[in-house]
N, C-alpha and C positions, 0 to 999 in steps of 0.2 A: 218260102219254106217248102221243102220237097215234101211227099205226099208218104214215101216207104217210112215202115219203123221197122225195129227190131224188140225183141223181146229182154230184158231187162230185170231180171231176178220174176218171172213171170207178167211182167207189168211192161206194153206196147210205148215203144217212145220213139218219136222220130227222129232221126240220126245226126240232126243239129241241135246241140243242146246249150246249154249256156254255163260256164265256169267261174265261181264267185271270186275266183282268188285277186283280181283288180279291185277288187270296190274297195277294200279300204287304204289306209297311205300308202306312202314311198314305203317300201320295203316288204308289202305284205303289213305295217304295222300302224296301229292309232287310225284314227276315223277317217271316215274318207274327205277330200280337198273341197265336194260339194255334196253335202247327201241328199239334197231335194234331186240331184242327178242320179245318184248311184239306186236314188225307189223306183226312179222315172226310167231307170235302163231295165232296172227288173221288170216293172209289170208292161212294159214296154216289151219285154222277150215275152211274156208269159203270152200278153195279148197276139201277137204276133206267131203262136204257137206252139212257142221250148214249150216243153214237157219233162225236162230233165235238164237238172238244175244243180252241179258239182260246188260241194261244200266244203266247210274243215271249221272247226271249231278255235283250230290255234291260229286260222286267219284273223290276225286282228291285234293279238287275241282277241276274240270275243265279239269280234265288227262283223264281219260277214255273215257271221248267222241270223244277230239281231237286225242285220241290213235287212236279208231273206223273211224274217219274222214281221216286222214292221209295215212290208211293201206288200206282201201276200198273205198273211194269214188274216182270216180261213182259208187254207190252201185248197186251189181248184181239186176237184176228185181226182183227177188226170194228171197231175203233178207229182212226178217222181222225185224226191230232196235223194243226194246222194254225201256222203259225209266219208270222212278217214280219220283216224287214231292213229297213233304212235309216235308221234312227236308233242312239242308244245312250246311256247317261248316264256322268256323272262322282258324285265322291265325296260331291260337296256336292247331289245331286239332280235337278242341270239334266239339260234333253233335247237332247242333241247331235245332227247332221244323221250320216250316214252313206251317202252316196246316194253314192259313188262304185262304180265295178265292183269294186274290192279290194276296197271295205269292203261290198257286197254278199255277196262271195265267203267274206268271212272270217265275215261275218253269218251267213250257211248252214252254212258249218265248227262256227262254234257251237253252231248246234242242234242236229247230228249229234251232238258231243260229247255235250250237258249231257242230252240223250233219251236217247243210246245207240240211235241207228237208224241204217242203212243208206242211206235214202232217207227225206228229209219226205214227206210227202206232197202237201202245200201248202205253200209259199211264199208270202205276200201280197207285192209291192213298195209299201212305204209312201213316197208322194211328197211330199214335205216343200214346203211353201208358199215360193217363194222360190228353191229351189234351181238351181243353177248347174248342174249337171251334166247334160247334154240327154237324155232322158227317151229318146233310139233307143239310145244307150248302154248305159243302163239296162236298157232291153228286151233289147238281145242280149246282155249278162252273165247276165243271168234265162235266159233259150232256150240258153245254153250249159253252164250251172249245169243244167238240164232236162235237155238231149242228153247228158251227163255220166253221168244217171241219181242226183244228189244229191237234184235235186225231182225228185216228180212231176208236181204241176202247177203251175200262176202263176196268182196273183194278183193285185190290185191296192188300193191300198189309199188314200183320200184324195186321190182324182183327180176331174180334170174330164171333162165330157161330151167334153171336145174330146182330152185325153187316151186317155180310153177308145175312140173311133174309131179315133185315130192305135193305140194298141195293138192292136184285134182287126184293123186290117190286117196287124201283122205277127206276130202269136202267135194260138195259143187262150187263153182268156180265160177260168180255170177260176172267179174268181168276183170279185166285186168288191165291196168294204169301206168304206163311209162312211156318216157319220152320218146321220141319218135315225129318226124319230118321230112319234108322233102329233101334236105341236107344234111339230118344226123339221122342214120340208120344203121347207129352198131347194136342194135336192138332187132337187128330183121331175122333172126334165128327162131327169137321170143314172139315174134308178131306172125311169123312164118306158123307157127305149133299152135296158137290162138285159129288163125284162118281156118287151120286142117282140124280142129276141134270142134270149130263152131262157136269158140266164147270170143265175146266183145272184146275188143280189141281198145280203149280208148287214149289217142296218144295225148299229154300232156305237153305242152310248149307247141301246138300245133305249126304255130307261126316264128317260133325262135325264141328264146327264152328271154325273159322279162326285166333281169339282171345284169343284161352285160349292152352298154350302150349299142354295140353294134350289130345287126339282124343279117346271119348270112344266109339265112331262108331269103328274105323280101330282097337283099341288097343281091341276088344269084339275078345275072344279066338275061340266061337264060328266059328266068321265069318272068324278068319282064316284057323281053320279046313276044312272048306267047301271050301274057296278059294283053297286051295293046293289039293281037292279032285278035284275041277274042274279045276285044271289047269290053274288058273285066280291067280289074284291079288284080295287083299280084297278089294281095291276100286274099281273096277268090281263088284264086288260079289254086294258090299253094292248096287251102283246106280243099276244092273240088280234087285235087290231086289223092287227097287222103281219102277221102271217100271211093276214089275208084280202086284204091289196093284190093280192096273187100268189102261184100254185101256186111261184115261184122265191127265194120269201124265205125265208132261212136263218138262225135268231137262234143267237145265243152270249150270251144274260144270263148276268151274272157274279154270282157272291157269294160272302164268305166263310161265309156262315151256314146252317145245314143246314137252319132253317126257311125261310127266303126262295127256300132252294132248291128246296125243295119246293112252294113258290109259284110259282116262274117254271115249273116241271114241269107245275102242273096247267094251265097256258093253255092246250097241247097241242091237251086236251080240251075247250074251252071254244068255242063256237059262238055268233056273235051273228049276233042278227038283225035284219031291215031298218032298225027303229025305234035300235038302236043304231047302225048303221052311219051311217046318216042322220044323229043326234046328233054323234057323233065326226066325223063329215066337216065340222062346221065350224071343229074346233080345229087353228088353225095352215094354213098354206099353204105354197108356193112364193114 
């Protein structure tokens, strides 16, 4: 576990953190395949150091948080829960929009419940592709849910460059959430305006995304050359990769598996140099 943090809606957390979204089944849905594992991975991160622990209430539904609840509460002082609203699922699996202000407010209501805290600490606003509901609305149901004292800070979550302007006119802008990797970086505009701002950066699908069998982060030839040169694994390589864009990048790799977890732990520590960086700067683009 590397030694640097960063600041976090005012709250210090070190820049390897842990993302619930695996612990329950196939699909994001129903319980997870072993839960005596999925507590044993949490307090397993916790012990080991996360301090910052990426949530969602519609994981599960309703699994990942009571996973989070169960393994750790009373939650360390030093434990930052990070959560999002604007979606939610039904019975049969789909992912439904939720981008209204009610269904914001009742999204927040949820995580209070199913945590058992006082106050999230983070909120992400996840903005759904498509959606109807104008995104100022959005923002002051979020800043009012904040002045409340329900969140502490806001986030953002699957926005545009052009998004993210329009919000840090009118909020602080405690971190912002989208995909982003060693090999998909049509996001590097948005991640580019985060860096020169100073807001967290945190990419989602750090290692390739979770839904499509095949991984063209881990499976890039490149990145295994350089993994076996430095003695790592290529999922080291990758997330050590994402940490060198910027002192502002904040990862959340998820896993249910305590040795994977232990793998995405040691990138931390893991330092590359020139000849790697060089190497990996040609996979994938903007």
């Amino acid at each position: 576990m590397p030694t640097d943090t960063v600041a976090l809606a005012g709250r210090r957390v070190h820049r390897v953190g842990f993302g619930a979204m695996q612990l329950p089944g196939p699909g994001v849905f129903g319980p997870p395949a072993d839960r005596a594992t999925a507590l044993a991975v949490l307090r397993r991160a916790v012990d080991a150091g996360v301090d910052h622990i990426d949530t969602a209430q519609f994981y599960g539904p309703d699994v990942a948080n009571e996973l989070i609840h169960a393994a750790l509460h009373p939650y360390p002082a030093e434990l930052v829960l990070v959560s999002k609203v604007g979606a939610a699922r039904d019975g049969q699996a789909q992912w439904l929009p939720a981008q209204r202000p009610e269904e914001l407010r009742a999204g927040v209501e949820a995580n209070l419940r199913s945590l058992e805290l006082d106050q999230v600490p983070v909120v992400n606003l996840r903005r759904l592709p498509g959606s109807e509901v104008p995104f100022a609305e959005q923002l002051s149901a979020m800043a009012a849910l904040r002045d409340e004292g329900l969140i502490g800070g806001i986030g953002l979550s699957n926005v545009t460059l052009d998004d993210y302007r329009s919000a840090r006119s009118q909020i602080d802008v405690a971190c912002v959430q989208n995909a982003y990797n060693l090999t998909g970086r049509t996001d590097q505009p948005l991640f580019d305006a985060c860096r020169d701002d100073g807001v967290l950066f945190v990419p989602f699908f750090p290692l390739g995304s979770a839904f499509f069998p095949e991984n063209p982060v881990l499976d890039a030839p490149a990145l295994g050359a350089t993994a076996s040169r430095l003695h790592a694994t290529p999922a080291q390589v990758a997330l050590a990769w994402l940490l060198a864009q910027a002192p502002t990048v904040l990862l959340i790799p998820g896993t249910s598996s305590l040795s994977h977890l232990e793998e995405n732990m040691g990138a931390g520590d893991l330092v590359l140099d020139e000849a790697a960086l060089a190497d990996l700067a040609t996979l994938g683009g903007p």
